[in-house]
Backbone and ligand atoms as CSV (ligand in chain L), in Angstrom:
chain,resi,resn,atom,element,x,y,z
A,1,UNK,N,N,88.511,90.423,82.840
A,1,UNK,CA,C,87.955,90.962,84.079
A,1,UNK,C,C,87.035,92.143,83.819
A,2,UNK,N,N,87.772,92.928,83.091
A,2,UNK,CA,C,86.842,93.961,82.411
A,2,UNK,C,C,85.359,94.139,82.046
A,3,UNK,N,N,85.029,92.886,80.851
A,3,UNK,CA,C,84.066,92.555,80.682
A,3,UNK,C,C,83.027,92.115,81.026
A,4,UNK,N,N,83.292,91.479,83.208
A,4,UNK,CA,C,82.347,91.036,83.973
A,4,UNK,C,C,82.097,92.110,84.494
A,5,UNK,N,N,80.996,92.843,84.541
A,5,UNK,CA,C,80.269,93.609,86.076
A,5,UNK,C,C,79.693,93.198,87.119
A,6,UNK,N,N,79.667,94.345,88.074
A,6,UNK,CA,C,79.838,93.526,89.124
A,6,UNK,C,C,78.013,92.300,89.268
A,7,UNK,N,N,77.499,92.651,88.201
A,7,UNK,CA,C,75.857,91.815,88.733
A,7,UNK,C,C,76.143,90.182,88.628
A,8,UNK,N,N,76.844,90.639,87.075
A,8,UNK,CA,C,77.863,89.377,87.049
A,8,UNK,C,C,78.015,88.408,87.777
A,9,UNK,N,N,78.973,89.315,88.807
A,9,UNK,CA,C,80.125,88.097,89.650
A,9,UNK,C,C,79.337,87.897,90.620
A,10,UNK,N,N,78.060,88.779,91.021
A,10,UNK,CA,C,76.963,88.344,92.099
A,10,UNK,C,C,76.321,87.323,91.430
A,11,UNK,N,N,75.831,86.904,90.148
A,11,UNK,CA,C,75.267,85.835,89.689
A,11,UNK,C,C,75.796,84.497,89.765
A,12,UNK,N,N,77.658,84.953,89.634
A,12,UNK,CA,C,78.134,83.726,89.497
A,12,UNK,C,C,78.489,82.956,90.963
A,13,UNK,N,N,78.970,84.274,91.715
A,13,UNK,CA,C,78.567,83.740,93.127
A,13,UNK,C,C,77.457,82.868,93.690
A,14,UNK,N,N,76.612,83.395,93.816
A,14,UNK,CA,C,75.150,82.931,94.093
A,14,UNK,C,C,75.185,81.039,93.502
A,15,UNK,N,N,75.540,81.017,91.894
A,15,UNK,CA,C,75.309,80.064,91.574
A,15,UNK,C,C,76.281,79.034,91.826
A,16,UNK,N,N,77.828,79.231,92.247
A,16,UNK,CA,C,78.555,78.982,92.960
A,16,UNK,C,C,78.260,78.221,94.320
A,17,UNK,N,N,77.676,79.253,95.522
A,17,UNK,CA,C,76.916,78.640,95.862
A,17,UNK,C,C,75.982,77.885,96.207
A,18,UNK,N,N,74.972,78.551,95.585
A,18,UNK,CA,C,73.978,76.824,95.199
A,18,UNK,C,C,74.420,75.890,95.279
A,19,UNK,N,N,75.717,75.582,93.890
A,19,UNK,CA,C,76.005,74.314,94.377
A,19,UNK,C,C,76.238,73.446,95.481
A,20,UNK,N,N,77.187,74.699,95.968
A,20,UNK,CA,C,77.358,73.559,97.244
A,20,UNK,C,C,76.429,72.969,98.070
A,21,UNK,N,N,75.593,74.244,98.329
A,21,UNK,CA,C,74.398,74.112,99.157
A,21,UNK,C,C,73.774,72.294,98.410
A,22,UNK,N,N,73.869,72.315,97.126
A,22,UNK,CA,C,73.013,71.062,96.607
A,22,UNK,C,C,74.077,69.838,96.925
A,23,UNK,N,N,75.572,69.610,96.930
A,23,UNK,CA,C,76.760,68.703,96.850
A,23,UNK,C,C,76.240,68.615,98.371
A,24,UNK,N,N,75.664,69.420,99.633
A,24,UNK,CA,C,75.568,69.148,100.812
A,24,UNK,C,C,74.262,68.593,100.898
A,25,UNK,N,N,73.658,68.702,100.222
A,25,UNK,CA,C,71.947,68.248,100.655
A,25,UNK,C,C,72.425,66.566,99.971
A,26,UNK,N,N,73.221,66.094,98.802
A,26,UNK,CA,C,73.554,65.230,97.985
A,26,UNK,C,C,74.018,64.006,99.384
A,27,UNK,N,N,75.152,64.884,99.464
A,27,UNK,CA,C,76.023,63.915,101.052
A,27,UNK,C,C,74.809,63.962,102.189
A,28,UNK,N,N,73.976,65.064,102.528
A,28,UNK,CA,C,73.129,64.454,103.970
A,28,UNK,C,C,72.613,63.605,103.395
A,29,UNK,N,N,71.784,63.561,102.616
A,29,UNK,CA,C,70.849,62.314,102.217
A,29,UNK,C,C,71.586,61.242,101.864
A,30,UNK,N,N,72.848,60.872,101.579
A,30,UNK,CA,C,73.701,60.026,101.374
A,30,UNK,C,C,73.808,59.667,102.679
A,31,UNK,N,N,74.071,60.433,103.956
A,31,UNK,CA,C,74.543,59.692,105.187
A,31,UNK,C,C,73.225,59.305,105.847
A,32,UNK,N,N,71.865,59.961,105.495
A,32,UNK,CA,C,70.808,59.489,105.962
A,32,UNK,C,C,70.862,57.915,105.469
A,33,UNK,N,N,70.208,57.869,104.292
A,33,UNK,CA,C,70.337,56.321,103.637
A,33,UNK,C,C,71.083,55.142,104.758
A,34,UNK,N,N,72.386,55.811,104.621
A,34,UNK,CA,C,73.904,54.895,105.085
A,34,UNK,C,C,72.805,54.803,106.595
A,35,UNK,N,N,72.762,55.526,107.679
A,35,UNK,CA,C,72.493,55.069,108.427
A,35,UNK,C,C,71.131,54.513,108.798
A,36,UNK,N,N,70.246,54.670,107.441
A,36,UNK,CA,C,68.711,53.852,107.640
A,36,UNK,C,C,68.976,52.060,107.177
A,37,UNK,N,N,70.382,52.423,106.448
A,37,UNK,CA,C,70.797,50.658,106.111
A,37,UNK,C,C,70.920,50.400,107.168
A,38,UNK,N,N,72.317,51.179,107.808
A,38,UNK,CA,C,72.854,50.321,108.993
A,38,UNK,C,C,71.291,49.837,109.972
A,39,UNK,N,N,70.896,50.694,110.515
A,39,UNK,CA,C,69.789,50.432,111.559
A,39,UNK,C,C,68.751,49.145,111.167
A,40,UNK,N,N,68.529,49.229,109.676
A,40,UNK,CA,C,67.722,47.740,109.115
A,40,UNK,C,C,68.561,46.843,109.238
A,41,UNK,N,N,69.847,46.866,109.041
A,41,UNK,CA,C,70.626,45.483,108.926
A,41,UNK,C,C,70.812,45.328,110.962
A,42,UNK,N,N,70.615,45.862,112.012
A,42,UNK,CA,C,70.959,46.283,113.150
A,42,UNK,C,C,69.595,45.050,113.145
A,43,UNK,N,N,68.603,45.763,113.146
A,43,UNK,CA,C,66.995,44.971,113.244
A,43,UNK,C,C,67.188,43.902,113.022
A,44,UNK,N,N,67.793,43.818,111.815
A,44,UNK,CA,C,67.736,42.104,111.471
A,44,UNK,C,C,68.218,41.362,111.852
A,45,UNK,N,N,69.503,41.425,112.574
A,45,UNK,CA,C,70.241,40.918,113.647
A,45,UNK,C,C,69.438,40.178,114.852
A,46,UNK,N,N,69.290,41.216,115.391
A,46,UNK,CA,C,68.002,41.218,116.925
A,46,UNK,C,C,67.146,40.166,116.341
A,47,UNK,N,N,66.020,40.414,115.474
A,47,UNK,CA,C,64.705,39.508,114.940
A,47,UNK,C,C,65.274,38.257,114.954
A,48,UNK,N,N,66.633,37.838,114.349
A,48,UNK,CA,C,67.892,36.506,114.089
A,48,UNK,C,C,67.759,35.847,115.580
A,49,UNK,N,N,68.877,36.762,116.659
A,49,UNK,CA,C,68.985,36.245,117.968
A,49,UNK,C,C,67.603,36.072,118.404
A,50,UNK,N,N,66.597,36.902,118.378
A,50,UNK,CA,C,65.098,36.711,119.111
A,50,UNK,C,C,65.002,35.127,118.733
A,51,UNK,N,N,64.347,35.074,117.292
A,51,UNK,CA,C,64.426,33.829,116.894
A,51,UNK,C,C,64.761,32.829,117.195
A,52,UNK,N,N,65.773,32.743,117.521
A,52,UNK,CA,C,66.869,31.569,117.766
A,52,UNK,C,C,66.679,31.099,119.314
A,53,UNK,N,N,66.494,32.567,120.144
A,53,UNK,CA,C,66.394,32.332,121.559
A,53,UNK,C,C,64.867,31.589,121.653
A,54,UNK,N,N,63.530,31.721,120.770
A,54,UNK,CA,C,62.281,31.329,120.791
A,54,UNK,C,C,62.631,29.902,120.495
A,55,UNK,N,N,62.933,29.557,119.176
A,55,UNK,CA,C,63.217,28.548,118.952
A,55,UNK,C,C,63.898,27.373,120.119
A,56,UNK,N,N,65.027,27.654,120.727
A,56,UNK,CA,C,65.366,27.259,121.633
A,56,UNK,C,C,64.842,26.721,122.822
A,57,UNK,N,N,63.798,27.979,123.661
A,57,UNK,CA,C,63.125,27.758,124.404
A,57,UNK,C,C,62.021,26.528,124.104
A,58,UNK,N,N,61.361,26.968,122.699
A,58,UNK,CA,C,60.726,25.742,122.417
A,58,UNK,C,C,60.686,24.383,122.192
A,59,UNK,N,N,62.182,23.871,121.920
A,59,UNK,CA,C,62.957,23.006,122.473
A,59,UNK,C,C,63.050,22.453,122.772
A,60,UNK,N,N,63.538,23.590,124.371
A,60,UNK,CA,C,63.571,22.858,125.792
A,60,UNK,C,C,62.077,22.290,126.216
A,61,UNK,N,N,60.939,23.192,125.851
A,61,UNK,CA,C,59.818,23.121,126.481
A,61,UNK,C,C,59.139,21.642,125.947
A,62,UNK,N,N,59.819,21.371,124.544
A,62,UNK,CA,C,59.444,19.954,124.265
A,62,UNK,C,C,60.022,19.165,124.627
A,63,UNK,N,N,61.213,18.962,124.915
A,63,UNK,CA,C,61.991,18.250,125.810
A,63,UNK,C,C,61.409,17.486,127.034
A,64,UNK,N,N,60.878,18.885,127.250
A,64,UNK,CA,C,60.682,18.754,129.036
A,64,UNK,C,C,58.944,18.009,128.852
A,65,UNK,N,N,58.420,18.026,127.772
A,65,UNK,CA,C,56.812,17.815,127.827
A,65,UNK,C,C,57.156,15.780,127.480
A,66,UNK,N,N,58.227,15.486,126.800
A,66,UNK,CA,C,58.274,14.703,125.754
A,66,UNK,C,C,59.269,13.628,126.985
A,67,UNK,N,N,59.783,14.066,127.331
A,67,UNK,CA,C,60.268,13.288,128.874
A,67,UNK,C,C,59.830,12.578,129.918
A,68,UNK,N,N,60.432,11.379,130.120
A,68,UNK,CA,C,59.822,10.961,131.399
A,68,UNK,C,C,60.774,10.443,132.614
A,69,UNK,N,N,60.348,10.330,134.118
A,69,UNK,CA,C,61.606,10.406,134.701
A,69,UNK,C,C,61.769,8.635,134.828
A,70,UNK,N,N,63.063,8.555,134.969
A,70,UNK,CA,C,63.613,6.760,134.171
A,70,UNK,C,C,64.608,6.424,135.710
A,71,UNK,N,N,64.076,5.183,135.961
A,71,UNK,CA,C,65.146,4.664,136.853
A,71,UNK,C,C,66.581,3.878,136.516
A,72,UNK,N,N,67.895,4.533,136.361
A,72,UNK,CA,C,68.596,3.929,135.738
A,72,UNK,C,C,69.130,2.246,135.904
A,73,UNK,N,N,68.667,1.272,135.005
A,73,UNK,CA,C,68.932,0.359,134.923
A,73,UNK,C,C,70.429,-0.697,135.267
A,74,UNK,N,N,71.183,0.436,135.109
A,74,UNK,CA,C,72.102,0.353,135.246
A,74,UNK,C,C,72.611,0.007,137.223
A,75,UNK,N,N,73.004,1.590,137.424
A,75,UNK,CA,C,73.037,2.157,139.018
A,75,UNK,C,C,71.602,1.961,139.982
A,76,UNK,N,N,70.708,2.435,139.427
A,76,UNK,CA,C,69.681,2.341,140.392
A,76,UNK,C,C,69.221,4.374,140.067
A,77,UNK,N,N,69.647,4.721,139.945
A,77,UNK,CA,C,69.703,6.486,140.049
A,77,UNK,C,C,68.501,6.604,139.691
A,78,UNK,N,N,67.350,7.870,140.196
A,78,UNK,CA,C,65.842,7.990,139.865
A,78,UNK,C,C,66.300,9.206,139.715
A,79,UNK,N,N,67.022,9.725,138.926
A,79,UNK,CA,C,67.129,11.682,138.840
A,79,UNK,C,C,66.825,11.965,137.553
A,80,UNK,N,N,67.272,10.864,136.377
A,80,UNK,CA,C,67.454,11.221,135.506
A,80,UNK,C,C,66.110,11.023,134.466
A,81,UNK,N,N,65.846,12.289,133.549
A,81,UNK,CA,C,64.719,12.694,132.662
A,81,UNK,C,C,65.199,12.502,131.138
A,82,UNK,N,N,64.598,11.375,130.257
A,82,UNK,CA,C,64.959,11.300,129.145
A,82,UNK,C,C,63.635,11.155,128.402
A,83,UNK,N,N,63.916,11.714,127.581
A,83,UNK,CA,C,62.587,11.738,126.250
A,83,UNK,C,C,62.314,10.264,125.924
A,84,UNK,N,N,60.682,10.285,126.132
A,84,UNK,CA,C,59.843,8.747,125.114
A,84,UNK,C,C,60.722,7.940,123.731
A,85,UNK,N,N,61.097,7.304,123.289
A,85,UNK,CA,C,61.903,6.959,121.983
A,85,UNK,C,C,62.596,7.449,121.974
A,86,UNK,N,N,63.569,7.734,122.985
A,86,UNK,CA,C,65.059,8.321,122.545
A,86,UNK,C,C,66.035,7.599,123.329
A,87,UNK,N,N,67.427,7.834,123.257
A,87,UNK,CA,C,68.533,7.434,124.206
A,87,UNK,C,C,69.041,8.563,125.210
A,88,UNK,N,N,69.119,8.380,126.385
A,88,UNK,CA,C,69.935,9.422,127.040
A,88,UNK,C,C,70.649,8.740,127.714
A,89,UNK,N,N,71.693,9.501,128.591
A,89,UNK,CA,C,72.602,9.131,129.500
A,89,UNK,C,C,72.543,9.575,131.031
A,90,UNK,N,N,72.812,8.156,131.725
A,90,UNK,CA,C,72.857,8.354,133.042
A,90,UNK,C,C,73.171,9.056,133.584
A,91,UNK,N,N,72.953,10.574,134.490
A,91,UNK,CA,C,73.812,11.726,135.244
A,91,UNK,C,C,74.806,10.870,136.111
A,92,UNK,N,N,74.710,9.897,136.423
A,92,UNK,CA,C,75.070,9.284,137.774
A,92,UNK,C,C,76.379,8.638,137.047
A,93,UNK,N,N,75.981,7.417,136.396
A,93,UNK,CA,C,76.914,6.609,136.239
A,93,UNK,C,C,77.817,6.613,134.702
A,94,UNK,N,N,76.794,7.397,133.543
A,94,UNK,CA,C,76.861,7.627,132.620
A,94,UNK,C,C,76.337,6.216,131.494
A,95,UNK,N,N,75.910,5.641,131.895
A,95,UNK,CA,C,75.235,4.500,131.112
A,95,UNK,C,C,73.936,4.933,130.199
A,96,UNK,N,N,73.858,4.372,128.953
A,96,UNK,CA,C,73.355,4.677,127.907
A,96,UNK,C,C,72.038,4.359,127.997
A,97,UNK,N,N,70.892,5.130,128.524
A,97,UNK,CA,C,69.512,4.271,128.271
A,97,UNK,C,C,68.779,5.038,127.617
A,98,UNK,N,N,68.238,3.986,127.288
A,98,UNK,CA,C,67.369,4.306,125.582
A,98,UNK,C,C,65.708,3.644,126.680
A,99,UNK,N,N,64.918,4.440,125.755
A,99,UNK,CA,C,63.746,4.922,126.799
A,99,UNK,C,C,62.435,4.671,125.245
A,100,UNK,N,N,61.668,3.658,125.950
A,100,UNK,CA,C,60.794,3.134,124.796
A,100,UNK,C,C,59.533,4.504,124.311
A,101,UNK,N,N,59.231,4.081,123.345
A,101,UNK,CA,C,57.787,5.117,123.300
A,101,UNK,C,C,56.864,4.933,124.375
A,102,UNK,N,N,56.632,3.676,124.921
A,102,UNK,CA,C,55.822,3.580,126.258
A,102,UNK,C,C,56.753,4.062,127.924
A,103,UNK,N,N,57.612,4.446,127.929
A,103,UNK,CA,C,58.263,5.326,128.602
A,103,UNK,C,C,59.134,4.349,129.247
A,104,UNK,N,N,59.420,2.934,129.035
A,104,UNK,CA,C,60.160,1.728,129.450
A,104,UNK,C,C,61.716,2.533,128.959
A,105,UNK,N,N,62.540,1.933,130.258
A,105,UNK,CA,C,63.878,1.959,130.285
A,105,UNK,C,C,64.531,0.754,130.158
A,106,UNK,N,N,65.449,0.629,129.373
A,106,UNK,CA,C,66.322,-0.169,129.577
A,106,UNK,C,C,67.927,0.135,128.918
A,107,UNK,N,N,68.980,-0.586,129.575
A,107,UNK,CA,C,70.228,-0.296,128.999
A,107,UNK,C,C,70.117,-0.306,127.276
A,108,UNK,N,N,70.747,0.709,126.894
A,108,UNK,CA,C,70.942,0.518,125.296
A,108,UNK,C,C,71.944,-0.345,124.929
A,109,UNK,N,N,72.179,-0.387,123.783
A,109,UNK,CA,C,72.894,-1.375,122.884
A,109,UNK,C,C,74.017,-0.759,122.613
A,110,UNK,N,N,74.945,-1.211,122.295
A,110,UNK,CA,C,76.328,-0.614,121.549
A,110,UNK,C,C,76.231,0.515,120.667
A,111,UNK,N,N,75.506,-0.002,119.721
A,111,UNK,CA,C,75.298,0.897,118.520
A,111,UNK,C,C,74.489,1.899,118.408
A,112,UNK,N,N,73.466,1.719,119.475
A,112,UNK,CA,C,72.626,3.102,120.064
A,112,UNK,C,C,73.016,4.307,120.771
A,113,UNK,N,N,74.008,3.318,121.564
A,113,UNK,CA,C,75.021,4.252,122.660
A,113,UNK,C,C,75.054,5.451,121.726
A,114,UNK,N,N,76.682,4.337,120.988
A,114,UNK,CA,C,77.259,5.608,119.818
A,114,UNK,C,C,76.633,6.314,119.091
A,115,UNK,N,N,75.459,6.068,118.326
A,115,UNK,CA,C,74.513,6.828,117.648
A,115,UNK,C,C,74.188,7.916,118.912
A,116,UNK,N,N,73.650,7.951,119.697
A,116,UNK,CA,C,72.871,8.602,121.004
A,116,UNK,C,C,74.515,9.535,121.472
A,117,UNK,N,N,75.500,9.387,121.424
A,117,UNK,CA,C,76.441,9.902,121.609
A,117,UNK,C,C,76.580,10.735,120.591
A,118,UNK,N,N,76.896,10.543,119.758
A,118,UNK,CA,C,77.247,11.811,118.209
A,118,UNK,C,C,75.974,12.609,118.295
A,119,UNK,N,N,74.704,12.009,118.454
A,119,UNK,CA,C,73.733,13.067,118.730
A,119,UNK,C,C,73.589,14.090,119.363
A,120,UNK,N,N,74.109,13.792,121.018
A,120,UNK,CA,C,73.822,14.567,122.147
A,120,UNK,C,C,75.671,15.336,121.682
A,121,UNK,N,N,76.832,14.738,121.064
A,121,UNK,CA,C,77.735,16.042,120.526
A,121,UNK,C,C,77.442,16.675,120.011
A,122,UNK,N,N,76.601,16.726,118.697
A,122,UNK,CA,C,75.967,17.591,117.783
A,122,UNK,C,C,75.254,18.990,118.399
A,123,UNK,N,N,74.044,18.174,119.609
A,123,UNK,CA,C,73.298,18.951,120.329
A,123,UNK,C,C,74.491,20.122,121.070
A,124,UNK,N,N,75.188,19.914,122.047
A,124,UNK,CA,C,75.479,20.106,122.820
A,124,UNK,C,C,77.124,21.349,122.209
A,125,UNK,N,N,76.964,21.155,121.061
A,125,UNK,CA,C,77.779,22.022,119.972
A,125,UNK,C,C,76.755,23.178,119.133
A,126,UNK,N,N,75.774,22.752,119.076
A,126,UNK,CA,C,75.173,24.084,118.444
A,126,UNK,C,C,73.978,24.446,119.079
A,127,UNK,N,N,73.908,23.754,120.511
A,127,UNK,CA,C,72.917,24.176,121.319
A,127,UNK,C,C,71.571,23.998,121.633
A,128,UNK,N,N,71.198,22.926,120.566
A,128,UNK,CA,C,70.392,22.592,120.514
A,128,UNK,C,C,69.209,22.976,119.268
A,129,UNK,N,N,69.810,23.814,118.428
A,129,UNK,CA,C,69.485,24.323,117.769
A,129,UNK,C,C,70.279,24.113,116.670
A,130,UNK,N,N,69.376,24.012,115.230
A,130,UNK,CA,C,70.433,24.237,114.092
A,130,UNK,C,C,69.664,24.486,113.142
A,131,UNK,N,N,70.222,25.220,112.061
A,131,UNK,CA,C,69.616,26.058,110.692
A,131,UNK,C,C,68.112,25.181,109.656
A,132,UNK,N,N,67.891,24.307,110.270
A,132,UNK,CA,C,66.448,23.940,109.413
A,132,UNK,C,C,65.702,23.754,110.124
A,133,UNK,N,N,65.801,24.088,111.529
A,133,UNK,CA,C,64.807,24.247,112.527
A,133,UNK,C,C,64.011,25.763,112.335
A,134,UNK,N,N,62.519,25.348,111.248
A,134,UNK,CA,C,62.131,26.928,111.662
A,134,UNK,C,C,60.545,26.963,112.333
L,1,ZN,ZN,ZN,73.228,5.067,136.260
């Protein structure tokens, strides 16, 4: 103890301090970082759902361009809108019609049904949307 004066223990103070002062500048910029991740990974989220909601819409909007309205062959029903070359189902009666590229209706086949069925489950499970749609 002797041997320190007091300029000493003001030096060692001082440098004492510093440190901390630097262990605190170490951690802010540590919690800055932490929360410039969080907020980019936050963004990227949003840009994801945006996406998905665009995608979607676009979709529907082909859907709706790619459609024509079909008298069901079946019942008689004029409500129902099914896409050019595809199969849809009757709102009314639920009968399977498959709808030509020239916009002709007629009852589908067995095996179209079911095909046209696992389709519109697929759809109607991930919304219409799915991961290689970009
Ligand atoms: Zn019908």
């Amino acid at each position: 103890m002797f041997g320190i004066g007091l300029g000493n223990l003001v030096r060692i103070g001082l440098r004492v301090s510093d440190h901390i002062l630097r262990q605190q500048e170490i951690e802010q910029s540590r919690a800055r970082a932490e929360s410039a991740r969080l907020e980019a990974e936050a963004s990227r989220e949003r840009t994801t759902k945006e996406n998905s909601i665009y995608r979607r819409t676009l979709l529907e909007d082909q859907i709706a361009r790619d459609s024509v309205a079909v008298e069901c062959p079946n019942c008689g029903a004029t409500g129902n809108r099914i896409r050019r070359d595809s199969t849809g189902f009757c709102e009314y009666c639920g009968t399977a019609i498959q709808v030509s590229s020239g916009g002709i209706a007629y009852i589908a086949d067995p095996i179209e049904k079911v095909r046209a069925k696992a389709e519109e489950d697929i759809r109607l499970k991930t919304g219409g949307v799915t991961d290689d749609q970009n």
